[in-house]
N, C-alpha and C positions, 0 to 999 in steps of 0.2 A: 728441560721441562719437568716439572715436579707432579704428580695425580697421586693422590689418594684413593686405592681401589681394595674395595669390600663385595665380593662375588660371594651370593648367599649357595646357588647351584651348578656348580662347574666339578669336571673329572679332568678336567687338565691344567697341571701346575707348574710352577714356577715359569722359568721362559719360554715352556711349549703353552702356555696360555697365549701370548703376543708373539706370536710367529712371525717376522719381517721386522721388530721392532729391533732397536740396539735397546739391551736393559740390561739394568744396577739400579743394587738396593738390597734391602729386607724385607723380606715374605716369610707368611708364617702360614703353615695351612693345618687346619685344625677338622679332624674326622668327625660331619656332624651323626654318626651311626646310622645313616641310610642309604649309602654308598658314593658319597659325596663329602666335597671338603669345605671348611671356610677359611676362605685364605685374607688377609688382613698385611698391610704394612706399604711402606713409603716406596715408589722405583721412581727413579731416571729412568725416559725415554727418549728415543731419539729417532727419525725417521716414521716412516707411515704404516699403521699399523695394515696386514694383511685381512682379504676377506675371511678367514678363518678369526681372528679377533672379535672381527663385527659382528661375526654370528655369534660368537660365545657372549659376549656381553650384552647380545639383546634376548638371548634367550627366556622366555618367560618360568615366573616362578611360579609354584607350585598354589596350589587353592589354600588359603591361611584358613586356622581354625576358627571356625563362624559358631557364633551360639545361637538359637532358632527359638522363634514363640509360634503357638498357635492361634491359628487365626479359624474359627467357625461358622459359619454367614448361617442365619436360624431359618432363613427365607427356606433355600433351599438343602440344607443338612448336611456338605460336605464341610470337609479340615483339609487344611495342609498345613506344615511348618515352613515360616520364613524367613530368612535372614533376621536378626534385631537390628541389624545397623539400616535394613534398607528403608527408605521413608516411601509409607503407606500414600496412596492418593485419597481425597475427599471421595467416600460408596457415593452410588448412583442412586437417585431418588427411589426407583425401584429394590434396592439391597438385593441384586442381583450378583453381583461379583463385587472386586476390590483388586486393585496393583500397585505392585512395591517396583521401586526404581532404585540403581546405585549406579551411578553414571553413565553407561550405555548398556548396562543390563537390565534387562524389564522380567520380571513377574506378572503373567495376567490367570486370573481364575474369576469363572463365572460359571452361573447354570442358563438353562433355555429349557423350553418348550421343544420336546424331540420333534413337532408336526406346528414349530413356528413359521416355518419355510411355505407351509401348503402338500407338505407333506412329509409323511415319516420314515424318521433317519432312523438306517442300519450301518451297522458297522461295514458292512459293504459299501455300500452309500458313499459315507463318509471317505472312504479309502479312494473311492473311483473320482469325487470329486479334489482331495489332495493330490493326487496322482496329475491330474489336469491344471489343478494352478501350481500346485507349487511343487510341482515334481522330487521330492523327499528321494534322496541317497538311503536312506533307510528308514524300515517301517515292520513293524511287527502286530500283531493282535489276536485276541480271543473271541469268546462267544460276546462277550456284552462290552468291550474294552479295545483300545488300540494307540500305537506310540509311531509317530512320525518325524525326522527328524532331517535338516538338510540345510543349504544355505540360500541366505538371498542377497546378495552383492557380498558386503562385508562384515555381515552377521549369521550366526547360526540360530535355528529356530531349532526348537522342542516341543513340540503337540502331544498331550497325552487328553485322552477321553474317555469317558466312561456313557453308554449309553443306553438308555431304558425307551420302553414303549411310550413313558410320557415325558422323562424330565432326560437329559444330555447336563453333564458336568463338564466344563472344559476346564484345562491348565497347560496355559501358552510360555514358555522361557526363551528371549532372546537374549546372546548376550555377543561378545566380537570374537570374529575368525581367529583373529590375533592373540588372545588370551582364552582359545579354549583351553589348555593342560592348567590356565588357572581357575577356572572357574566350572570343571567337569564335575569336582567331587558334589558341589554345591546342587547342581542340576539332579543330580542321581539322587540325594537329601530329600530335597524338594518332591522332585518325582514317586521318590519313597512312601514320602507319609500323605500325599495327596489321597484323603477316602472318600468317595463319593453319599450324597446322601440317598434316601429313598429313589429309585430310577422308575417305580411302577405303581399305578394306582393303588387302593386298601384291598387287603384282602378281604375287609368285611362287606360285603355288597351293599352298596346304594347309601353308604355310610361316607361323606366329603371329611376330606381328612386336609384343615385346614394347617397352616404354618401360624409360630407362636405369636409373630407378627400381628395377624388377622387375630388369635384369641384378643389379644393384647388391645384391640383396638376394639373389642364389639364388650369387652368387659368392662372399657372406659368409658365407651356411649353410655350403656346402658347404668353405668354408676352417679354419671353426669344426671341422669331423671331423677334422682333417687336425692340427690343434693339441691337441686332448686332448676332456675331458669339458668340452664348453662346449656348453650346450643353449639354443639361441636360441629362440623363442615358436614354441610346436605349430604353429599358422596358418604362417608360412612356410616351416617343414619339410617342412607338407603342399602348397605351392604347391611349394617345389624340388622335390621328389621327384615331382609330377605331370609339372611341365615343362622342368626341366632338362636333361632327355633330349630334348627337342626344340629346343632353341637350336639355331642354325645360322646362320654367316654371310651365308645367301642372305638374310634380314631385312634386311641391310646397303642391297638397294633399293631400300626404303620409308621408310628413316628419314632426315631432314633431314642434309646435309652436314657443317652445325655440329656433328652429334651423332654421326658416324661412328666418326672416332677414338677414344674412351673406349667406344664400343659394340662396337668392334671388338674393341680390349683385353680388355671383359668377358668377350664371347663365345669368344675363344681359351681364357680362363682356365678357364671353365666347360667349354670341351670336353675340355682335358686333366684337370682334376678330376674329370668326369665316368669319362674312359677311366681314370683311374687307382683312384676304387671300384668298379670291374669285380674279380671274383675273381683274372682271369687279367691286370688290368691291370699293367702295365710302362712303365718311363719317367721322368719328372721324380721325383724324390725331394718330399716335402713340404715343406722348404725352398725348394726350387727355384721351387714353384707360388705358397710363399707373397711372394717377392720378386717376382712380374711385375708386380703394380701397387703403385708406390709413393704415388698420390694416389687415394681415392676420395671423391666427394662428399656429404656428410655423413655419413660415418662419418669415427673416429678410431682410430689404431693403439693396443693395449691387447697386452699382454705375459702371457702365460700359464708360469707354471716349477713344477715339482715335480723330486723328487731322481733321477727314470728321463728328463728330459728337459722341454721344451716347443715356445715360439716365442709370433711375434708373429701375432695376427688384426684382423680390421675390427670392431667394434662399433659402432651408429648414435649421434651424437651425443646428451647426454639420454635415452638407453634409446629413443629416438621409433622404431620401423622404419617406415618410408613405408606408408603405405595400400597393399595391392596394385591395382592394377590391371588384369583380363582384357583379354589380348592379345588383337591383332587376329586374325582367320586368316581365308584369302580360300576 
């Protein structure tokens, strides 16, 4: 019997690799410089290999070098980096979380409402209730943060949380019992760069500290008036009109640095749009209001004209308008 055999992680060579076997041939074993060899070349075997073979030849290889993108959900303001190979799922109508799979590893990260339950999670909380389902081998944590970690049949889970008086960040990794030593380094990566976003209401009092999201959708309503008869979905008319009149760039210091600039933008747009449906309002012409932003994020420019006039407004990609989401207010 002729085998072709390519061992990329083994410390035992030549015919103490196949203990029990009859072997002949050529092997060559080659130092890859981290205390291991690669051995390559043609044997005759003969007879059955022993349980020491079995094990050397299944043993699992080490976590291959992964390149990682980030991913940053605006809803609620955390990052982590992921895998590039693994394929993203379709976000949830809400832009709450998002998960990446690579065949029986999963990636999940989402945010919540710390007091969506009926009541508000502490990092004790949280610990007393893992402890009870899913009894975690190991778990460690701080003041506002904690890592759980265990198995459940034939996968291992990784719970990391970050936890605030109003917002909870989660980031959940399952991957198989079988191929932890390949897929560790990866988890640790992950776990690495996972930042949480804002976890506690503004520190500016009685100032709602909305997500770019909700800008994004109350500067479209209201640019929609300003272009003709273009009637966007009741639901957020009745969200602009509630809150629109309370934008205010005091929100500006609570919301993540990366997220400033385009929040900044909105909120100017929104106060002049605002002052300008005022009866006695004066000022920017509707042209004017509709040229300050020329990029917004998931919407596209759409062109409005009848023969007394029009203009160009935002409309959301696919008809989709974002979930709203209830601002913060402290």
């Amino acid at each position: 019997m002729i085998k072709q055999i390519v061992v990329g992680s083994v410390v035992f060579l030549g015919s103490s690799l196949l203990v029990g076997c009859g072997v002949n041939g050529n092997l060559t074993a080659t130092p890859t410089g981290n205390g291991t060899y690669q051995v390559n070349g043609t044997v005759h075997t003969s007879g059955t290999p022993s349980k020491r073979s079995t094990t050397a030849s299944r043993s699992t290889p080490a976590s291959p070098s992964l390149s990682y993108v980030t991913y940053h959900n605006r809803i609620w303001g955390y990052s982590l980096s992921v895998p590039q190979t693994f394929i993203a799922s379709a976000s949830p109508e809400d832009g709450g979380g998002l998960s990446w799979s690579s065949g029986s590893v999963n990636i999940v990260v989402y945010g919540q409402y710390s007091n969506a339950t009926g009541h508000t999670l502490t990092v004790a909380s949280v610990l007393r209730t893992m402890d009870n389902q899913k009894h975690p081998s190991y778990q460690v944590h701080g003041s506002n943060w904690l890592v759980v970690s265990g198995t459940h049949g034939s996968q291992i889970y990784y719970i990391k949380e970050f936890i605030g008086s109003t917002k909870t960040d989660v980031l959940s990794i399952s991957y198989p019992v079988a191929d932890k030593n390949h897929w560790q380094s990866m988890v640790s990566a992950v776990s690495l760069s996972f930042k949480p976003g804002s976890l506690g209401s503004s520190s500016s009092k009685g100032v709602p500290v909305f997500s770019s999201t909700d800008l994004e959708d109350m500067y479209a309503v209201l640019l929609c008036r300003f272009v003709g008869p273009i009637i966007p979905p009741s639901i957020f008319e009745r969200h602009t009109q509630k809150w629109a009149p309370r934008v205010s760039l005091a929100m500006l210091a609570a919301v993540p640095a990366s997220e400033r600039p385009l929040d900044r933008s909105l909120i100017a747009a929104i106060i002049r749009m605002r002052a300008m449906l005022q009866p006695a309002g004066e000022g920017q012409t509707g042209h004017e209001i509709k040229t300050l932003l020329t990029h917004l994020p998931f919407f596209q420019q759409r062109q409005y004209s009848t023969p007394a006039g029009g203009g160009r407004y935002w409309w959301p990609v696919n008809n989709h308008w974002p979930q709203w989401v209830p601002p913060d207010t402290a």
